[in-house]
C-alpha positions in Angstrom: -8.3 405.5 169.4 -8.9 402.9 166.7 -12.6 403.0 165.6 -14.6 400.0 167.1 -18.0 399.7 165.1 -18.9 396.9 167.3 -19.0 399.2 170.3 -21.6 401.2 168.6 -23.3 397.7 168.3 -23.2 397.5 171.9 -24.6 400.9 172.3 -27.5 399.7 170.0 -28.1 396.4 172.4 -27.8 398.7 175.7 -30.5 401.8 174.0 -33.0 399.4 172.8 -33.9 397.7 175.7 -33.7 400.4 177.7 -36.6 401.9 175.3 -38.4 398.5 175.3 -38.9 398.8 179.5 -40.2 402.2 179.7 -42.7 401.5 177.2 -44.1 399.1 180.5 -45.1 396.9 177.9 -43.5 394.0 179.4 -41.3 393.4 176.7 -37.7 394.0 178.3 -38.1 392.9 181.8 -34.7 393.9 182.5 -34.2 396.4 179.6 -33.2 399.2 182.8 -29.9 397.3 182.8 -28.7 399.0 179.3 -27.9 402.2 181.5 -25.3 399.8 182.7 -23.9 398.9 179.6 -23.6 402.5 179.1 -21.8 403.2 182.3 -19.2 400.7 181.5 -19.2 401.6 177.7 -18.5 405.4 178.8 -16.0 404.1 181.9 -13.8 402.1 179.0 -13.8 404.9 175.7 -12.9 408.0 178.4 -10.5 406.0 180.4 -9.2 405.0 177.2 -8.8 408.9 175.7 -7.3 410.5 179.1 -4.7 407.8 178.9 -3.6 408.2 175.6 -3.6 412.0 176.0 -1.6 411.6 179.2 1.0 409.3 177.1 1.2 412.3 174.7 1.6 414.7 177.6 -1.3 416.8 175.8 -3.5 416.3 178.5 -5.6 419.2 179.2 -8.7 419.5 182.0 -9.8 422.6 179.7 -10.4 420.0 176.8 -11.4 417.6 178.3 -14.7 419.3 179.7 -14.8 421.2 176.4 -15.8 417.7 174.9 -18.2 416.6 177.4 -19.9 419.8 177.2 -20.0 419.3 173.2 -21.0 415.3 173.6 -23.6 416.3 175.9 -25.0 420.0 176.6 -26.1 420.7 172.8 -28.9 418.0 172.6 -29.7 417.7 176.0 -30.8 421.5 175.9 -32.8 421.5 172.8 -34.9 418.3 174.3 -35.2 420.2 177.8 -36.5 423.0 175.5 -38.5 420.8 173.8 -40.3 420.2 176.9 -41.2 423.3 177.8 -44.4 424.0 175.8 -45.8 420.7 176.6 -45.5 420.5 180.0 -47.5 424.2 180.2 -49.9 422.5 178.3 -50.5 419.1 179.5 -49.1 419.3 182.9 -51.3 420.0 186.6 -49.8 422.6 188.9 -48.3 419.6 190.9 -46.6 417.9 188.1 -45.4 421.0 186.3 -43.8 421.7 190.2 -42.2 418.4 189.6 -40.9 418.8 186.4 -39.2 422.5 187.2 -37.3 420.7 189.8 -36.3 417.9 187.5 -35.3 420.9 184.9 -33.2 422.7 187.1 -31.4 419.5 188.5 -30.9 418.4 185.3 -28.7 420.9 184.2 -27.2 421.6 187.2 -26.0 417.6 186.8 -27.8 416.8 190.1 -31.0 415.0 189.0 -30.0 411.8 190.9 -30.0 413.5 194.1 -33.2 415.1 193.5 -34.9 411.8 192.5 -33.3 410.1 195.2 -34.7 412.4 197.4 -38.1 412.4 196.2 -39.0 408.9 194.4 -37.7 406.0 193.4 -36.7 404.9 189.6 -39.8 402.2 189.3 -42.2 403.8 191.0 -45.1 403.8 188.7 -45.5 407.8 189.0 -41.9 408.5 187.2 -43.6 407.0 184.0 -45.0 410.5 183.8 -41.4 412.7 184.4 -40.1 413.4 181.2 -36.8 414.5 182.7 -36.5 411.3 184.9 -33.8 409.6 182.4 -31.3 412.3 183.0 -29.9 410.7 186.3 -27.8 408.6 184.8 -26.4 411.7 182.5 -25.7 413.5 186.5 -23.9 410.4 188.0 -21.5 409.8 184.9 -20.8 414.0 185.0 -19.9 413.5 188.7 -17.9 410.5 188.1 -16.3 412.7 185.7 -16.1 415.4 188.0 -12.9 413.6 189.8 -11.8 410.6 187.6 -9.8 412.8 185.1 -8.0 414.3 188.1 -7.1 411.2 189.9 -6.0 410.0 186.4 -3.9 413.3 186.3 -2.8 413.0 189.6 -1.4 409.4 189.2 0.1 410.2 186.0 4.1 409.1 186.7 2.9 406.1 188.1 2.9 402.4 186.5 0.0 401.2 185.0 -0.2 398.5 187.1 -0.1 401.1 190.2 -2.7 402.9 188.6 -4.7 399.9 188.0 -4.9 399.0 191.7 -5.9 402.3 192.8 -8.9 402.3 190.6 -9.3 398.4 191.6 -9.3 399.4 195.5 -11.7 402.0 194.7 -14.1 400.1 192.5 -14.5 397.2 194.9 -14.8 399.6 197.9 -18.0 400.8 195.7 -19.2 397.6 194.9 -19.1 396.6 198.7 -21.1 399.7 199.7 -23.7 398.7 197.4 -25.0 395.4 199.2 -25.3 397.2 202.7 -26.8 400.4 201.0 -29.3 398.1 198.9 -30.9 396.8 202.1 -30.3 400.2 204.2 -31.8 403.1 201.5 -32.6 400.8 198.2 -33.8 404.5 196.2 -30.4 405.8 197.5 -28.2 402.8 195.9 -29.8 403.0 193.2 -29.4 406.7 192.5 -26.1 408.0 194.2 -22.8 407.7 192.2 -20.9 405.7 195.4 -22.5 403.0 194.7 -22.6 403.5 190.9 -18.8 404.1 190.6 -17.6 401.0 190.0 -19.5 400.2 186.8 -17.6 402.7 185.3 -14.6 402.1 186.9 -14.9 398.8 185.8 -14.3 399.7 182.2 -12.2 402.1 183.5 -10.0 399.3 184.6 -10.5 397.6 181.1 -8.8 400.5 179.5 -5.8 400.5 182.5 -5.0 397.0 181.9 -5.3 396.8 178.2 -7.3 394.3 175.9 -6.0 390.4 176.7 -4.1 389.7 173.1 -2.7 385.8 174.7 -6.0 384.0 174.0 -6.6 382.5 170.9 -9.4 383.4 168.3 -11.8 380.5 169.4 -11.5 381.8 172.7 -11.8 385.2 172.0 -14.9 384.0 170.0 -16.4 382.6 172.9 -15.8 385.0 175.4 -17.4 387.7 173.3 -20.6 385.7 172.6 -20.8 384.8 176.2 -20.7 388.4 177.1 -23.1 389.5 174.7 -25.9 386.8 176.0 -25.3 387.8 179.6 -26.2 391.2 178.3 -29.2 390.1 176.5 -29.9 387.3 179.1 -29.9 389.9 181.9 -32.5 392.3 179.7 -34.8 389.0 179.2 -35.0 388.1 182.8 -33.9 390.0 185.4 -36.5 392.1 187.2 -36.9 395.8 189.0 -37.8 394.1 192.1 -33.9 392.7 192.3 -31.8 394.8 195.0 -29.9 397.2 191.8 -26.9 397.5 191.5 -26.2 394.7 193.4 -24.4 391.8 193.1 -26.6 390.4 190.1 -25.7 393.5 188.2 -22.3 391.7 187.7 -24.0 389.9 185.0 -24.3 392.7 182.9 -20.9 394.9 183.8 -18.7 391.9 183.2 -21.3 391.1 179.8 -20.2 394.6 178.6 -16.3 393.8 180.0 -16.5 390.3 177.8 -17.7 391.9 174.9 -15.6 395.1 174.6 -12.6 392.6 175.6 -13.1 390.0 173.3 -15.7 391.0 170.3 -13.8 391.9 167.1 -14.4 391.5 163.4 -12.6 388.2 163.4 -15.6 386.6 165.6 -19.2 386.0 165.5 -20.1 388.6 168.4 -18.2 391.3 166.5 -19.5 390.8 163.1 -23.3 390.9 165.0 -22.3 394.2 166.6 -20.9 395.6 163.6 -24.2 394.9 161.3 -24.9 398.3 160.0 -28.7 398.5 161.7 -26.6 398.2 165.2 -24.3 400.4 164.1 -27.1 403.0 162.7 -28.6 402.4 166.0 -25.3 402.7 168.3 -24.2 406.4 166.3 -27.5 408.2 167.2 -27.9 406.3 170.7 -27.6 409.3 172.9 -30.1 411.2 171.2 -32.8 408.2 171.5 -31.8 407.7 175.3 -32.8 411.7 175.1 -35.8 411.9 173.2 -37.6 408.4 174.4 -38.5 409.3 178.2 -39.9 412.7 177.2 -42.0 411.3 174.2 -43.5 408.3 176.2 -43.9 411.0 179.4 -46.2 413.6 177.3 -47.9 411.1 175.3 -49.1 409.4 178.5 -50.0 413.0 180.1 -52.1 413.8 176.9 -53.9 410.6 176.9 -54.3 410.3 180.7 -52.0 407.7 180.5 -54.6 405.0 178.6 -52.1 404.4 175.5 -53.6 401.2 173.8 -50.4 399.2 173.4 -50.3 399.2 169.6 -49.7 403.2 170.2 -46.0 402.8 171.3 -44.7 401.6 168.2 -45.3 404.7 166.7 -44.1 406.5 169.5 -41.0 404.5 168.9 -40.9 405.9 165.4 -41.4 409.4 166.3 -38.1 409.0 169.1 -36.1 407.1 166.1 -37.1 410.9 163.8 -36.6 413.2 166.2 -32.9 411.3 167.6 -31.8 411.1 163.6 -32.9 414.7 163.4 -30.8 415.9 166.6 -27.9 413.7 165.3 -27.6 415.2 162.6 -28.6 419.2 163.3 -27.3 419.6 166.8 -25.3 416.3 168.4 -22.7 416.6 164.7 -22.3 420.3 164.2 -21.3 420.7 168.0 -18.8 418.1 167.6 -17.3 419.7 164.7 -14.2 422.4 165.4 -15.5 424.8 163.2 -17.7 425.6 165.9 -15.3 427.4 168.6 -14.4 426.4 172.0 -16.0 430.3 172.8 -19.6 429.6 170.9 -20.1 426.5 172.6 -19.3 427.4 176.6 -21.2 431.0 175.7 -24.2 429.6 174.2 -25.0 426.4 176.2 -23.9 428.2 179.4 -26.6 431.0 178.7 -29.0 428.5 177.9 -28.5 426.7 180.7 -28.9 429.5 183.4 -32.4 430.6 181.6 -33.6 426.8 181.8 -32.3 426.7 185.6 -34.1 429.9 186.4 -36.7 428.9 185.2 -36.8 425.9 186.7 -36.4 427.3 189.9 -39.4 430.2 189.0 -41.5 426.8 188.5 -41.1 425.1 191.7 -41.0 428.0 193.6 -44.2 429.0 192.4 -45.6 425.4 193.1 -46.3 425.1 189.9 -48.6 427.7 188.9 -51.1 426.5 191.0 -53.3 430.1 189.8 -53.6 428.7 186.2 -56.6 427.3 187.6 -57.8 427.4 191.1 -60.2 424.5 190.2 -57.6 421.9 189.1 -55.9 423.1 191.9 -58.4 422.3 194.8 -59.7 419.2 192.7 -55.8 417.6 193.3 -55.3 418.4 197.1 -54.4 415.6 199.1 -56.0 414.5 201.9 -54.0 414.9 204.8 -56.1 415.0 207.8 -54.9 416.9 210.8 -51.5 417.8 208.9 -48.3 415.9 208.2 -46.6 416.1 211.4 -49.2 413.5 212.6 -47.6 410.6 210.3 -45.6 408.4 212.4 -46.2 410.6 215.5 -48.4 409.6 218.0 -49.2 413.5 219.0 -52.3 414.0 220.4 -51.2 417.4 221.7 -51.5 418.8 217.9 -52.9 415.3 216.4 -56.7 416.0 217.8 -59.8 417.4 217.2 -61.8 418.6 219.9 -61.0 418.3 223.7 -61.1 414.5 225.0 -62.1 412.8 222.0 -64.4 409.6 221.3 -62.8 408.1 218.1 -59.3 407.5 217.0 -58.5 406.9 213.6 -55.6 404.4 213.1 -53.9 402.7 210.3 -51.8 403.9 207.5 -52.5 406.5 204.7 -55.9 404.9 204.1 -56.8 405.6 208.0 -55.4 409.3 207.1 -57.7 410.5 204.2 -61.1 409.7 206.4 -59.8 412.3 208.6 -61.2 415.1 206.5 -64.6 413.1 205.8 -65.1 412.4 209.8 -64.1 416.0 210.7 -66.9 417.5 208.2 -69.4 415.3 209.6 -68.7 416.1 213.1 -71.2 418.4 214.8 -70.2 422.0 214.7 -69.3 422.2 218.2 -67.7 418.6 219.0 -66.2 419.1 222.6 -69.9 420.2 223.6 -71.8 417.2 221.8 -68.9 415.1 223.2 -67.2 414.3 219.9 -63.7 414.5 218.6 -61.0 412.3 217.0 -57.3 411.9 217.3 -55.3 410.8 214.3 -53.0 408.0 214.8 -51.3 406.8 211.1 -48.3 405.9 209.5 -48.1 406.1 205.6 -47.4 402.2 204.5 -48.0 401.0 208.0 -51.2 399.1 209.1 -52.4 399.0 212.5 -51.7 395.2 213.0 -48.8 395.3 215.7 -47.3 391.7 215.0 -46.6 392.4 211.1 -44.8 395.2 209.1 -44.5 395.1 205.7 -41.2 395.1 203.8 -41.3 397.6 201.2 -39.1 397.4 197.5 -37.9 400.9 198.4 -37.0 401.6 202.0 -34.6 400.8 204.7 -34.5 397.4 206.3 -34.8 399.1 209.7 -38.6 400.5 208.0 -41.1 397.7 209.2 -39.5 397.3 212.6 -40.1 401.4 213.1 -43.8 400.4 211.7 -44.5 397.8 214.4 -43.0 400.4 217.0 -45.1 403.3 216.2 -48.2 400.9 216.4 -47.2 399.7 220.2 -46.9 403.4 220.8 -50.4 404.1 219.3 -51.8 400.9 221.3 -49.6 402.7 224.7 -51.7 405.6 223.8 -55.0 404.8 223.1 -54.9 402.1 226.7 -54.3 405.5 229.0 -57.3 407.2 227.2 -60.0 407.0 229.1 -62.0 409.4 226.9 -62.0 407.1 223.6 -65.3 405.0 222.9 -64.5 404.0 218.9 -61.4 402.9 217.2 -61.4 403.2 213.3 -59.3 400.9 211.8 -58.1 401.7 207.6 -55.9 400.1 205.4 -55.4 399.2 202.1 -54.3 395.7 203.1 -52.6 395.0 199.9 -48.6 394.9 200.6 -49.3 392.6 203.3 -50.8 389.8 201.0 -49.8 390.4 197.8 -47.4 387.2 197.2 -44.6 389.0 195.7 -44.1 391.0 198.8 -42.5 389.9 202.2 -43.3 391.0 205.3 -41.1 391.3 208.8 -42.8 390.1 212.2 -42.1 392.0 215.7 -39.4 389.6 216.4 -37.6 390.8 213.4 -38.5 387.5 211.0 -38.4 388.2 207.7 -41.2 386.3 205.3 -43.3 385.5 202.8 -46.5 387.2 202.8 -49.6 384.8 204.1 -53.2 385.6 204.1 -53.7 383.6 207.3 -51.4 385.2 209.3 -52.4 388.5 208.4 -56.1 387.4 209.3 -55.0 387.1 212.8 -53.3 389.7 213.2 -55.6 391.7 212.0 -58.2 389.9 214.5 -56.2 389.9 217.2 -55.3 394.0 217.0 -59.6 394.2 217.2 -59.7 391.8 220.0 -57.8 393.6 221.9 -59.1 396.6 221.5 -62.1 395.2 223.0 -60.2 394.0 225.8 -59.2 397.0 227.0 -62.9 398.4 226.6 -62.7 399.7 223.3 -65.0 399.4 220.4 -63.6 398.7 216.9 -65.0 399.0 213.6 -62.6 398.7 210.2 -63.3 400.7 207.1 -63.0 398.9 204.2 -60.5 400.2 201.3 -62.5 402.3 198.5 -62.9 400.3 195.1 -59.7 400.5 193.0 -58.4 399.4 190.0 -54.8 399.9 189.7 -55.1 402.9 187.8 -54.4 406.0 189.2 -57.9 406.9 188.4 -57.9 410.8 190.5 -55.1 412.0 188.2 -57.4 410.9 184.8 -60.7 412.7 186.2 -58.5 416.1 186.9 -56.6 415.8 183.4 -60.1 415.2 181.8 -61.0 418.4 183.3 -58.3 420.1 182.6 -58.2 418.4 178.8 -62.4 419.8 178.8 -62.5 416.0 177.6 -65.3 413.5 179.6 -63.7 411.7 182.5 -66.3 408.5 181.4 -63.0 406.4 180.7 -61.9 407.4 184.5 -64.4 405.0 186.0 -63.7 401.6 187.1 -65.2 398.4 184.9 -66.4 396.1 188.0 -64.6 393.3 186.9 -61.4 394.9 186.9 -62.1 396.3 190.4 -63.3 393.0 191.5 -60.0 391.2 190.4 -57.5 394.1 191.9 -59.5 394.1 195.4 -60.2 390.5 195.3 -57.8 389.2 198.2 -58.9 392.6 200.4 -62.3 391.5 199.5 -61.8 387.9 200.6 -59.8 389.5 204.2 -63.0 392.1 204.8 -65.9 389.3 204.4 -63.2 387.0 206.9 -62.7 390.0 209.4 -66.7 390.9 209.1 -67.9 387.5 210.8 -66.6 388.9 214.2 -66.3 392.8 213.5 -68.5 395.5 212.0 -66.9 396.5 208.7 -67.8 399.5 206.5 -67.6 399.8 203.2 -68.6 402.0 200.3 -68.9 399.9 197.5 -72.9 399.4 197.2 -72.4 403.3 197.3 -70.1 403.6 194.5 -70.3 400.7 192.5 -73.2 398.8 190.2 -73.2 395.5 188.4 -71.2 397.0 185.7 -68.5 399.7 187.0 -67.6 401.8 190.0 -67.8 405.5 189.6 -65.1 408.3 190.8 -67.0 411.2 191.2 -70.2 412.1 193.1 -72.1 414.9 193.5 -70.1 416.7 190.8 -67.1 416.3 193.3 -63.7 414.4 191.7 -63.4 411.8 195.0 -60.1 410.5 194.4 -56.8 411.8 194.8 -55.0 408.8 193.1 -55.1 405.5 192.9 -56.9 404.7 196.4 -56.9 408.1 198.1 -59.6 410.3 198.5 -59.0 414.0 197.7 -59.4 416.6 200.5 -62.8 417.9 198.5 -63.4 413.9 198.1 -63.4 412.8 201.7 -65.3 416.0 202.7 -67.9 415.2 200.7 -68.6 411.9 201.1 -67.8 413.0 205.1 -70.8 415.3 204.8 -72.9 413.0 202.4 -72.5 409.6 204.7 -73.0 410.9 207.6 -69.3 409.1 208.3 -68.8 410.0 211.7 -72.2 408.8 213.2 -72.3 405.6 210.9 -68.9 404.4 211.8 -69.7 405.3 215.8 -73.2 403.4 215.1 -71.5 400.3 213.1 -68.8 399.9 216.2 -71.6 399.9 218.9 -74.4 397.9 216.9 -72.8 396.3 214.5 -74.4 396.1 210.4 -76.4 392.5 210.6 -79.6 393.0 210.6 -81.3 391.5 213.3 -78.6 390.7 215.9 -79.5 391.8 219.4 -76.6 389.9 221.7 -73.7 389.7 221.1 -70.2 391.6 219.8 -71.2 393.9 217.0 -70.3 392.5 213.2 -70.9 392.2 209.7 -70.5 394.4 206.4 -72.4 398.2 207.0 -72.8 399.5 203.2 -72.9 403.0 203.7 -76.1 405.0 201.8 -76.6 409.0 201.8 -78.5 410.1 204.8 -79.0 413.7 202.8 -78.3 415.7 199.5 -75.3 417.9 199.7 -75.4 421.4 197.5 -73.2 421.9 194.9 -71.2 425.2 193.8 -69.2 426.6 191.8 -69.4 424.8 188.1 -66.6 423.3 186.4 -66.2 421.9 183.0 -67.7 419.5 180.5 -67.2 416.7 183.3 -69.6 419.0 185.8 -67.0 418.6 188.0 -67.0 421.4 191.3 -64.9 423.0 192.9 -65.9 422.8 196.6 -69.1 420.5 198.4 
């Protein structure tokens, strides 16, 4: 093929942005959308090679893998490498488990199934995988997996025959992306069946041959129009868009236009070809390589609080180490003084030790014996177990015989399980205590409201609002229950950039006053039915996920001080759950701990010498033990359903805000770090 500088332009214009998004700076909105580029980029130039090789009748499966391995394997194994030291240094047991399975996927050229399987691209927590970019390296290998032998298969055909094959194929793809995107959204966005036509459309490019009949102005246009659909669609398109979908035509036919169209002759060429693109385009794979695992570590080390001005030098450092591997590795592989023999031998060997490896790390759960402490300070707290979430199993779902108190809601119901078992009396069946766990993770306890979540199947809030008219079944034929304790953390029903999906399958806008009532009228009927209800309150948050910084500071032996929460950012994160607990509070007792962990000034994240959060809003197992033990929980949620928190009120239906104090010191063992941080309450 004919050298195209102008395609390494395009390269440039697809890498950048894609840099610019993951710096979550804001920059690039739609910057994720250069992966597409690159899919149709990579569709048109191999497309391109098998058919001229099939022309020749030199076609040859052999070589044809021989160059993907030397394109990709060499570079993408020293940066795994790379990796390696880092992530023993800088990563907790749970991460490093993360990142072996990331390690071993990613060679094996399965990472999108893996992440699929596991979490989805814009989830805030992938800003911390340094392997997370390699997906889109696994769904172009599959693609390649089969492409070349259809090509070969379909090789005494016509082009046009050829063409429609690939046509039927790509729109059958395309189709399967709308009903996917609303079905499994993670799925659609990871799985190469709904990625395949993007390639196949420059796959199709290549069939059908650059259009020579249209004149130069033309041309002209057509190229610059596809080069500002490509920057247009970076600009302003969003993650929260169904992707791909079909607004990610804007971008595939961009790339189309301008590999059709762009040339030296017009203006979208000559911009393409300017030697900064070009520069740019040349050592693109390697910055697409280096930029997720330098942005990844540098956020582990700092505990992810990189002052913005920080990621232009981290820019620099992924432009110097991409020249560098351009140069020393991506070139001399390329080269045929280095035999077809060297290369299988070497990258295959260093391949198998990376994916053993790999596997040794996730096996191991991360080497979770590095350090017992870290360990026990990042344990989630899951109540009862896991097979309680979404189950209404009181057979396995209880503690003690006949209990008093159920504890409903979604995760944020979940982690006071721990916390209310601790403070239970030793011997609850005898002091006629006990508690059955009813949650479901993202699902609230109102029964008239589900949210609709960015990442899940469209069938999700309608299995929400089911499970909670199971949970209300239950807790009406339980004659032992006195207390219902109803958690949330309220927020993805009234943020305003979420939707939400009623019982009768309506979806809409979120609104604070229907959620209100719903809210109210799950706690009046509760009391209809004899019941007494009492709603705790959501811990303070900021956004941040502020139980990973407090164990990273410990493990860093650096002070977890910049882990605590300014008030006024807390204020302004919680404000509209705020606003919803003072509303509920006029007719309900409500129980809150933020007189107990906040001042004037911030809000603090451990106690006791005991890390309390396991995130951004959960608490740790240790964390809701403690404060469990340290409240009193159990008693002062019973007391705040049967007497309510104003002071003064005799009659009447218990209700107002009960800020929790400590009824009693709890000891302390086991010393950890700098921080003071323990162990075990």
């Amino acid at each position: 093929m004919q050298y195209r500088p102008e395609i390494d332009g395009l390269r440039a214009i697809a890498v950048v942005p894609v840099i610019l998004f993951h710096t979550g700076l804001g920059l690039m909105p739609g910057g994720f959308v250069g992966v597409d580029v690159f899919f149709v980029i990579s569709g048109y130039l191999i497309t391109a090679i098998i058919l001229n090789d099939l022309a020749k009748d030199r076609f040859s499966i052999v070589n044809f893998y021989e160059r993907r391995v030397r394109r990709i394997a060499p570079a993408l194994l020293v940066v795994c490498i790379a990796c390696l030291p880092f992530a023993a240094l800088w990563m907790l047991p749970s991460e490093l488990d993360d990142f072996g399975k990331d390690l071993f996927h990613s060679l094996l050229m399965v990472s999108n199934f893996e992440l699929w399987d596991n979490t989805g691209y814009f989830s805030p927590s992938t800003e911390l995988k340094p392997l997370l970019h390699t997906w889109s390296l696994s769904v172009e290998e599959q693609f390649y997996l089969v492409f070349p032998v259809l090509l070969w298969m379909v090789r005494k055909q016509t082009r046009q025959v050829i063409f429609r094959i690939v046509a039927v194929l790509a729109l059958i793809s395309l189709f399967l992306a709308w009903p996917v995107s609303r079905v499994d959204p993670v799925a659609n966005f990871y799985l190469p069946f709904t990625r395949f036509w993007e390639l196949a459309a420059g796959a199709l490019l290549a069939i059908g041959g650059i259009p020579t009949r249209y004149s130069e102005r033309t041309r002209s246009a057509l190229g610059l129009a596809g080069l500002i659909l490509i920057v247009g669609s970076c600009l302003f398109l969003t993650s929260e868009l169904k992707w791909p979908g079909p607004v990610t035509l804007a971008p595939v036919v961009g790339t189309l236009l301008v590999i059709a169209f762009a040339g030296p002759r017009n203006l979208a060429g000559r911009l393409l070809s300017l030697r900064p693109l070009v520069a740019i385009g040349l050592i693109s794979y390697s910055l697409y390589l280096w930029h997720q695992p330098v942005f990844a570590f540098a956020r582990l080390r700092s505990m992810d609080m990189l002052p913005g001005w920080s990621y232009g030098l981290l820019v620099a450092l992924v432009f110097a180490l991409a020249i560098a591997s351009y140069f020393l590795v991506e070139q001399p592989f390329r080269k045929p003084q280095v035999g077809r023999r060297l290369v299988f031998s070497l990258s295959g060997s260093l391949a198998a030790v990376l994916v053993v490896l790999g596997i040794v790390t996730t096996n191991a759960q991360g080497f979770p014996g590095r350090d017992p402490v870290l360990t026990a300070m990042g344990e989630p707290s899951l109540g009862i177990g896991k097979i309680c979430n979404g189950e209404v199993r009181p057979d396995v779902c209880t503690i003690g015989q006949g209990p008093e108190m159920a504890v409903w809601g979604d995760s944020l119901a979940m982690h006071l399980v721990d916390g209310l078992a601790a403070s239970m009396h030793d011997t609850p069946s005898d002091q006629g205590e006990g508690l059955v766990q009813l949650h479901k993770n993202s699902c609230a306890f109102p029964t008239g409201i589900a949210p609709i979540p960015l990442n899940d199947s469209a069938s999700w809030p309608l299995d929400c609002i089911r499970h909670n008219e199971a949970v209300k079944a239950y807790l009406a034929k339980t004659p032992s229950l006195r207390t219902v304790v109803l958690g949330s953390q309220y927020l993805t029903y009234l943020r305003s950039d979420r939707r939400v999906m009623t019982a009768q399958g309506q979806a809409m806008r979120t609104d604070y006053g229907r959620m209100l009532a719903e809210v109210e009228a799950t706690a009046d009927w509760l009391r209809s039915i004899g019941l007494r209800p009492v709603f705790m309150a959501p811990p303070p948050r900021d956004g941040r996920d502020i139980g990973r910084c407090v164990v990273r500071s410990a493990m860093l032996d650096v002070a977890d001080t910049p882990c605590m929460m300014e008030r006024d950012e807390q204020r302004a994160h919680d404000a509209l759950v705020e606003r919803l607990m003072a509303d509920v509070s006029k007719r309900f007792p409500v129980v809150s701990l933020e007189d107990f962990l906040c001042d004037e000034k911030s809000c603090r994240v451990v106690d006791g010498g005991v890390s309390l959060f396991l995130d951004d809003e959960h608490f740790s197992h240790l964390g809701s033990i403690h404060l469990g033990k340290t409240l009193d929980l159990y008693d002062a949620l019973t007391d705040a359903a049967q007497h309510g928190c104003e002071a003064g009120v005799k009659v009447g239906e218990p209700k107002g805000i009960c800020q929790l104090k400590p009824t009693h010191p709890v000891a302390v063992v086991q010393p950890g770090r700098s921080s003071g941080l323990i162990s075990a309450p």
